[in-house]
Every structure is written in structure tokens, then in C-alpha cells.
C-alpha positions, 0 to 999 in steps of 0.5 A: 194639085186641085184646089183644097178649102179650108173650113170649119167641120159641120158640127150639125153633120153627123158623118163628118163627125163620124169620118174625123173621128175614124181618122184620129184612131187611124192617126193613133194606129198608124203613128205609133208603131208599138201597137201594130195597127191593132186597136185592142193594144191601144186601148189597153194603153189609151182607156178611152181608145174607142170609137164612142169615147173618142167621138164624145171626147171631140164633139163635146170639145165643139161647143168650147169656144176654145176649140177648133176643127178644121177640115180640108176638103177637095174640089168634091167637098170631100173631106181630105184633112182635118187638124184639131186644136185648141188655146190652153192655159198653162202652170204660169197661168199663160195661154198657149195653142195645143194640136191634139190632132192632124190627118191628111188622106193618103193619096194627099200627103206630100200636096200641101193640105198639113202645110194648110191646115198648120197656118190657119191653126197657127193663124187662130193661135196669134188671133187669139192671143197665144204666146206659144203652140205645142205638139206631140209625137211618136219619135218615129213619126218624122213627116210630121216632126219635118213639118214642124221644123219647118214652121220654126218649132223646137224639137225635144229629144226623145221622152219616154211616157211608159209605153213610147217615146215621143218628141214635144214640138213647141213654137214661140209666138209672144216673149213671156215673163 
């Protein structure tokens, strides 16, 4: 595989934001089987399913120094990748790494790039003090769950949310009390 850089998105691009934000609706689609790849059933279910909402949602996230995006781009400076996370705080009051979201182009899959983008997000967690990383996905989603597995993440069984049923992922970095 050619060479893959990892870097933060240019918050001051407004195609790259455009791009990533095309890419999460796509991850949407394509990750839960109960819409049909049909963006009107997702917004009937997810309110803020459009493309203004989404984008909002992200770039209002940027100046939050609490959260991240990455891209991964090609020898082009294409961009192939991205993974969006951020550190939250729990019930207990206990920081913790959050994935909201992780796309890989097509013709990338299976060459690494998530594998990539999973360190430096969990790299970012530890340097920041995270005692534990979660994630969620459609049960069906099984690449992204393997993923996981492999990086020591605990798999729920399935949880039913009303319109699908998803898996929490969830690593341990730091012994909490």
C-alpha cells in the first residue's frame, strides 16, 4: 500500500469539511442495514440526519479543544480516512475517550488506514488522561467490531435503541475508583 499520512483535518477547508461530512451520512447508510441506504428513512429516525445539520454539528465540534478529527490522506493528499472523537466525562465524573465516527474509502479497506487512525485516536486518549474509550455499532457491522476486538475492546451483546440493535465496544486504559 502506498504511503498513508495521518493529520488533523483544515478546519479553514471548506471541501474538507464538505467531503467528511458526506462520509459520515455515507457511514450511516451503509452501516445500518434497517435504512436501505435511503437517507429519508434515517431522518426519520435521526432528526438531525441532513447534510446542514451534520456539518453544524462537526464544525461547531472543531473549535472544542476536547475534540479531534483526523484524516488520512494518500500519496495525492487525497483524503482516504477520517475518525472523529473526542474525551467526555461520565455519570461518575470520569474522563473517557468517545468515537463518534470512522470512515475508510472503499478501495482502502482491509490496507490498514482504520488500524491507523484507531492508534492515534487511542494515542490522543492516553495523552489526555482518558481511563477508557467507548464506541458504538450496528450489531451487523462485524469489520468494525473485529477491529475493535483486536485492539482489546469488550463487546456488548446486542442492545436494542428502538430502531436497531448495536454493540458498545469499550477499552480500559486507567483502574478507576
Amino acid at each position: 500500500m502506498k504511503a498513508i499520512k495521518i493529520r488533523d483535518i483544515n478546519i479553514k477547508s471548506e471541501s474538507e469539511l464538505d467531503l467528511v461530512t458526506n462520509r459520515c451520512m455515507e457511514t450511516i447508510l451503509e452501516t445500518i442495514p434497517e435504512f436501505d441506504n435511503n437517507p429519508e428513512k434515517a431522518q426519520k429516525k435521526f432528526s438531525n440526519f441532513s447534510f446542514i445539520e451534520m456539518r453544524k454539528m462537526i464544525k461547531d465540534s472543531l473549535a472544542d479543544s476536547n475534540h479531534k478529527l483526523l484524516v488520512a490522506v494518500n500519496s495525492k493528499q487525497e483524503i482516504v480516512g477520517h475518525a472523529i472523537f473526542s474525551l467526555k466525562k461520565d455519570e461518575s465524573n470520569i474522563l473517557y475517550g468517545f468515537c463518534f465516527s470512522r470512515y475508510v474509502q472503499k478501495d482502502y479497506r482491509r490496507k490498514g488506514v482504520a488500524t491507523i487512525l484507531l492508534k492515534e485516536a487511542e494515542k490522543w486518549w492516553e495523552k489526555n488522561n482518558a481511563n477508557y474509550s467507548v464506541a458504538a455499532t450496528h450489531e451487523k457491522n462485524i469489520k468494525l467490531i473485529g477491529l475493535f476486538k483486536k485492539f482489546g475492546y469488550e463487546v456488548s451483546e446486542p442492545i436494542q435503541n428502538g430502531i436497531y440493535k448495536y454493540r458498545k465496544l469499550k477499552k480500559y486504559y486507567k483502574i478507576t475508583n
